[in-house]
C-alpha positions in Angstrom: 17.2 9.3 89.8 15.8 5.4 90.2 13.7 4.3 87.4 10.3 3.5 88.6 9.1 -0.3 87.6 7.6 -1.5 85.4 4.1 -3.3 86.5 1.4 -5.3 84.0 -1.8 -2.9 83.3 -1.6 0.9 81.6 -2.8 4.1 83.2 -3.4 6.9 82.1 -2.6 8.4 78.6 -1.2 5.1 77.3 -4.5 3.4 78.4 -6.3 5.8 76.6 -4.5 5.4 73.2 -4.8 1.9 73.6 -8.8 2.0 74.0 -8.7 4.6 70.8 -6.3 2.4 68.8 -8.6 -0.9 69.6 -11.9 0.8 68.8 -10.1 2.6 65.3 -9.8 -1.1 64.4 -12.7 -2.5 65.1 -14.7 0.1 63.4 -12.5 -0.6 60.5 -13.4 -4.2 60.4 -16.9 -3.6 60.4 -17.0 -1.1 57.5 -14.6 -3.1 55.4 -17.0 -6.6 56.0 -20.3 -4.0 55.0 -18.6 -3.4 51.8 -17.4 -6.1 50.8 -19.9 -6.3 47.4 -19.4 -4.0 44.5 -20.4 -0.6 45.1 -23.3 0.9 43.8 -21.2 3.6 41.7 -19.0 1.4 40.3 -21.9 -0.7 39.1 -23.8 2.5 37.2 -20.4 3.1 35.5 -20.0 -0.3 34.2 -23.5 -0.1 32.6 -22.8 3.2 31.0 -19.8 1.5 29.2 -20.4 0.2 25.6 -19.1 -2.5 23.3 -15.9 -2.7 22.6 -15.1 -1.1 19.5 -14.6 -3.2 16.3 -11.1 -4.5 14.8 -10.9 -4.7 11.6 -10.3 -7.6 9.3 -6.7 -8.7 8.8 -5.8 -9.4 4.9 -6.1 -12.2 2.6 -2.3 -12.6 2.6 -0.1 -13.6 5.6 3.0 -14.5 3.6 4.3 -14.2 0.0 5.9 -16.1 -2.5 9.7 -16.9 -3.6 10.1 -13.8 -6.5 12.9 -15.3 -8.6 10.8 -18.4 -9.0 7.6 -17.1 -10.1 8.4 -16.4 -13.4 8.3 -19.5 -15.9 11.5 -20.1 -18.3 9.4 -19.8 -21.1 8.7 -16.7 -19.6 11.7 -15.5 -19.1 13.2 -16.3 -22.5 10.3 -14.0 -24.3 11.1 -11.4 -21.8 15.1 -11.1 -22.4 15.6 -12.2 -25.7 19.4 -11.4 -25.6 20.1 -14.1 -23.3 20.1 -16.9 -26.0 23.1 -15.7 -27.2 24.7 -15.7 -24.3 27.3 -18.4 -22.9 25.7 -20.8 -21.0 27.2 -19.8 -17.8 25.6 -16.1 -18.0 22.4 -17.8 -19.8 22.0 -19.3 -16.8 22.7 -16.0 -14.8 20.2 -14.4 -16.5 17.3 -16.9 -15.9 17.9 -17.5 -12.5 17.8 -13.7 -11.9 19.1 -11.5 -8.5 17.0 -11.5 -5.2 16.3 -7.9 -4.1 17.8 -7.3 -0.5 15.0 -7.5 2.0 15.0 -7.7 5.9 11.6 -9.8 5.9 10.2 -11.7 3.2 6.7 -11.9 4.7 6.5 -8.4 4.0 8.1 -7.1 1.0 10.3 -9.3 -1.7 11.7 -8.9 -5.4 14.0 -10.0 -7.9 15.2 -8.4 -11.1 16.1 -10.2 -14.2 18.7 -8.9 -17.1 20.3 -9.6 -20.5 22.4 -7.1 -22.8 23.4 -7.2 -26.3 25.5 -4.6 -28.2 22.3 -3.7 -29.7 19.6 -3.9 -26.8 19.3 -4.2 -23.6 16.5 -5.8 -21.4 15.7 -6.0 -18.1 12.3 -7.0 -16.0 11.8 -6.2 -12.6 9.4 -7.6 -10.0 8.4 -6.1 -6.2 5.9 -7.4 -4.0 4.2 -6.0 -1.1 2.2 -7.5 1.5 0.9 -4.0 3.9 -0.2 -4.3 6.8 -2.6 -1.9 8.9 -1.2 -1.3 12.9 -4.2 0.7 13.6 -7.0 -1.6 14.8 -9.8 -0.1 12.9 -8.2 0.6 9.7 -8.5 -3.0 7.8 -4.9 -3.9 5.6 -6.7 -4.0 2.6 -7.6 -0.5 2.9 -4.0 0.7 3.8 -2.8 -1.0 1.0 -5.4 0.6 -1.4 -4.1 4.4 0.2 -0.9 2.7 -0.8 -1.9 1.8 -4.0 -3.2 5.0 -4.9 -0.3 6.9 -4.1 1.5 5.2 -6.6 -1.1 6.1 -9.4 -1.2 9.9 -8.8 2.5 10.1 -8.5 2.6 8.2 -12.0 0.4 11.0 -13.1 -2.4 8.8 -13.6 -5.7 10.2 -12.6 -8.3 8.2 -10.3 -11.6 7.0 -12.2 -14.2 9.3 -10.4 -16.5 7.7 -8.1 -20.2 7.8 -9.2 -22.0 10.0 -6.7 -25.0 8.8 -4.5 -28.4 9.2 -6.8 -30.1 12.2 -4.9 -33.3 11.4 -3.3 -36.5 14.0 -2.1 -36.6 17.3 -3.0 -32.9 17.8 -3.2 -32.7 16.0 -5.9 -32.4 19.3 -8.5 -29.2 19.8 -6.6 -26.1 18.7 -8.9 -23.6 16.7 -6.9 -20.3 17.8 -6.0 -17.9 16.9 -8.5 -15.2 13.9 -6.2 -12.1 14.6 -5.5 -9.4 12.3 -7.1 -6.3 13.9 -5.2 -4.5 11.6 -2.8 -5.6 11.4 0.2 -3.8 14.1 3.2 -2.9 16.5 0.4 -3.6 19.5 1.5 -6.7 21.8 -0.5 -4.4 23.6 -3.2 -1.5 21.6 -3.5 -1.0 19.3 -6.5 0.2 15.5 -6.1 4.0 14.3 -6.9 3.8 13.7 -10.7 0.6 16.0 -11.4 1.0 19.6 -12.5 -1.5 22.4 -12.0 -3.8 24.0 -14.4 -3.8 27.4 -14.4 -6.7 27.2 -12.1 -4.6 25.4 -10.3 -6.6 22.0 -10.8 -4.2 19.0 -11.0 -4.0 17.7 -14.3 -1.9 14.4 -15.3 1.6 14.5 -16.4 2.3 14.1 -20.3 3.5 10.4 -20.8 4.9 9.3 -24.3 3.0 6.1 -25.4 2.8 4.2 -28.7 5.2 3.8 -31.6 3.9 7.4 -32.8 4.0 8.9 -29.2 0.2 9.3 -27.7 -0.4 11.4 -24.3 -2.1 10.6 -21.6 -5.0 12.5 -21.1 -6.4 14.4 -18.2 -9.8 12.9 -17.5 -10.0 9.2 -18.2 -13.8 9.2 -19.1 -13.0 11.6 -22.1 -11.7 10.1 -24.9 -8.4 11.8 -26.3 -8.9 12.0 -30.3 -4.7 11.9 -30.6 -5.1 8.5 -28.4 -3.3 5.1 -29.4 -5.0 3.4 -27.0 -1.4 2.5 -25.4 -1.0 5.7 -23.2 -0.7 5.4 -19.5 -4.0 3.8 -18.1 -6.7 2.3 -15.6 -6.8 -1.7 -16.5 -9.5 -3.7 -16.1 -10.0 -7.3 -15.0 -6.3 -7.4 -13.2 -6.6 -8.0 -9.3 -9.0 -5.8 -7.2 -7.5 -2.8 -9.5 -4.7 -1.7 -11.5 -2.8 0.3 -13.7 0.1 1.0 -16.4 2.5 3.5 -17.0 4.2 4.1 -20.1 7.3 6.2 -20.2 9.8 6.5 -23.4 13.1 8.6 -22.8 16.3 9.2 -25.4 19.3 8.3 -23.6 21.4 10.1 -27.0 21.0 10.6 -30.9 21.0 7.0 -30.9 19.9 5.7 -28.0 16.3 4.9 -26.8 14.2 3.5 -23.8 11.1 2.6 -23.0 9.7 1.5 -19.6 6.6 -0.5 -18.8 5.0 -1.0 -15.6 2.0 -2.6 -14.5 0.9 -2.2 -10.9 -2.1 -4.0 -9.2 -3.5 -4.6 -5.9 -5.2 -8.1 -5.0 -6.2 -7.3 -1.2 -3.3 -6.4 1.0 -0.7 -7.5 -1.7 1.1 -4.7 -4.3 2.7 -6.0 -7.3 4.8 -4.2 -9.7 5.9 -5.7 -12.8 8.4 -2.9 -14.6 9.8 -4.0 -18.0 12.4 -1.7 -19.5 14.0 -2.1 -23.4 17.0 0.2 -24.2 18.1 -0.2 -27.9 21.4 1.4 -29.0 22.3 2.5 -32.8 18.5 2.8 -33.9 16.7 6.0 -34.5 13.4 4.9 -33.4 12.0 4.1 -29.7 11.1 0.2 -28.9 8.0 -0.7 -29.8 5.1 0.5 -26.8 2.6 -2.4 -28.2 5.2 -5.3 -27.6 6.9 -3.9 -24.3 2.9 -3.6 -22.7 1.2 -6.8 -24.2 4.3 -8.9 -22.2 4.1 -7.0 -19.2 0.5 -7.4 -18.7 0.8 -10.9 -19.6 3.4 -11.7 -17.0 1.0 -9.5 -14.4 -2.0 -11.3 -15.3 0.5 -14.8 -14.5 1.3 -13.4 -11.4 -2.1 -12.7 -10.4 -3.6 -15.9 -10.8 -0.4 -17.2 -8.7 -1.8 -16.0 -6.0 -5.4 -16.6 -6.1 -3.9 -20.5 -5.7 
């Protein structure tokens, strides 16, 4: 059958699509230029939407110092008394000290020191750590402090307890709820690492051996302990934003004694730990708790005006 041809113009159903098609467009023109502003709805949801919600300050600290070189020789040479008689070569050693193995040194750094005799040995040890907060509204000075306090309770040292809010109005006969000094996410019942439980089953602090005679730590740190020496584990005052030292004697044999020191503070979003450890060998009595703490503190108290510079 021959093809009819093909002539200008369009009849019938293709002139009708055309004239649809045409008008589809131009209506579509017209509506988009009508709305071209910002539509009403979108403007009432835009004034319904508050402020952006707060971030929270970043920490004092953004990097940390070199750890082997904080402590002074003088220093040093109180701290590890066995190193004078040692040969120059391991003298040295000694002094210089061993960098602790870290994958960034804006975060977390450390070196430990050490000098052995026949008779004693002595070694110091020294970690910082800067914390940092990833959630925008908690600030890194109060991670570290959740840090911080984690450490404490699992040294078995209790938390001071908080003074609570002096009661206002009629209410006022009410006596306030005793606060909590667990750490915080421990579930109701369940006693911190380093705590054990009261029959009750209230936490209580674990028994630390302190002194020359042997004190104990006591439960609640507002109660004076009448067996206290004054050198068991404790809150400290005037060292950073807070602090605190353990105390911790062991017998390594019928002979053999040690006794570590540690002093822990918190200056913002920085943790320091200074632990200082004595083990004597062929002596029937512990090293002295007095000595071991007043040097610790001392080198913590050093460290913390290092970085107030």
């Amino acid at each position: 059958m021959q093809r009819k041809r093909y002539t200008p113009g369009r009849t019938g159903s293709a002139a009708r699509t055309a004239v649809v098609l045409t008008l589809g467009l131009g209506l579509g023109i017209g509506l988009t230029g009508c709305s071209a502003g910002t539509p009403v709805d979108d403007i009432a949801v835009d004034a319904k939407a508050g402020p952006a919600a707060p971030v929270a300050p970043p920490g004092r600290y953004r990097t940390l110092f070199e750890p082997c070189g904080s402590v002074p020789q003088a220093t040093l040479r109180d701290l590890l008394p066995g190193a004078a008689t040692l040969a120059d070569r391991e003298r040295d050693k000694a002094y210089r000290g061993t960098a602790a193995v870290t994958y960034d040194t804006d975060r977390r750094v450390g070196c430990t020191w050490r000098a052995d005799t026949p008779d004693t040995s002595h070694r110091l040890v020294l970690d910082v750590e800067r914390v940092v907060s990833y959630d925008t509204a908690v600030s890194d000075d109060d991670r570290a402090q959740e840090v911080y306090v984690r450490k404490q309770l699992a040294a078995g040292i209790p938390l001071p307890p908080t003074a609570p809010p002096t009661p206002t109005g009629p209410a006022s006969a009410t006596a306030p709820t005793p606060t909590s000094t667990t750490a915080p996410g421990t579930p109701p019942g369940k006693t911190p690492p380093g705590s054990s439980a009261a029959p009750d089953g209230t936490p209580t602090a674990r028994s630390t051996t302190a002194g020359a005679t042997g004190g104990a730590a006591t439960g609640d740190p507002t109660t004076p302990d009448p067996a206290s020496t004054g050198l068991e584990p404790r809150v400290l005052e005037g060292l950073g934003d807070i602090a605190y030292l353990d105390d911790v004697v062991s017998a390594g044999g019928a002979n053999s004694h040690q006794r570590v020191v540690s002093v822990v503070f918190r200056t913002s979003n920085v943790i320091v730990t200074v632990s200082y450890r004595e083990q004597t060998t062929g002596s029937g009595e512990a090293p002295d708790s007095a000595e071991l703490q007043e040097k610790a503190r001392n080198l913590a108290r050093l460290l913390a005006e290092r970085l107030e510079e």
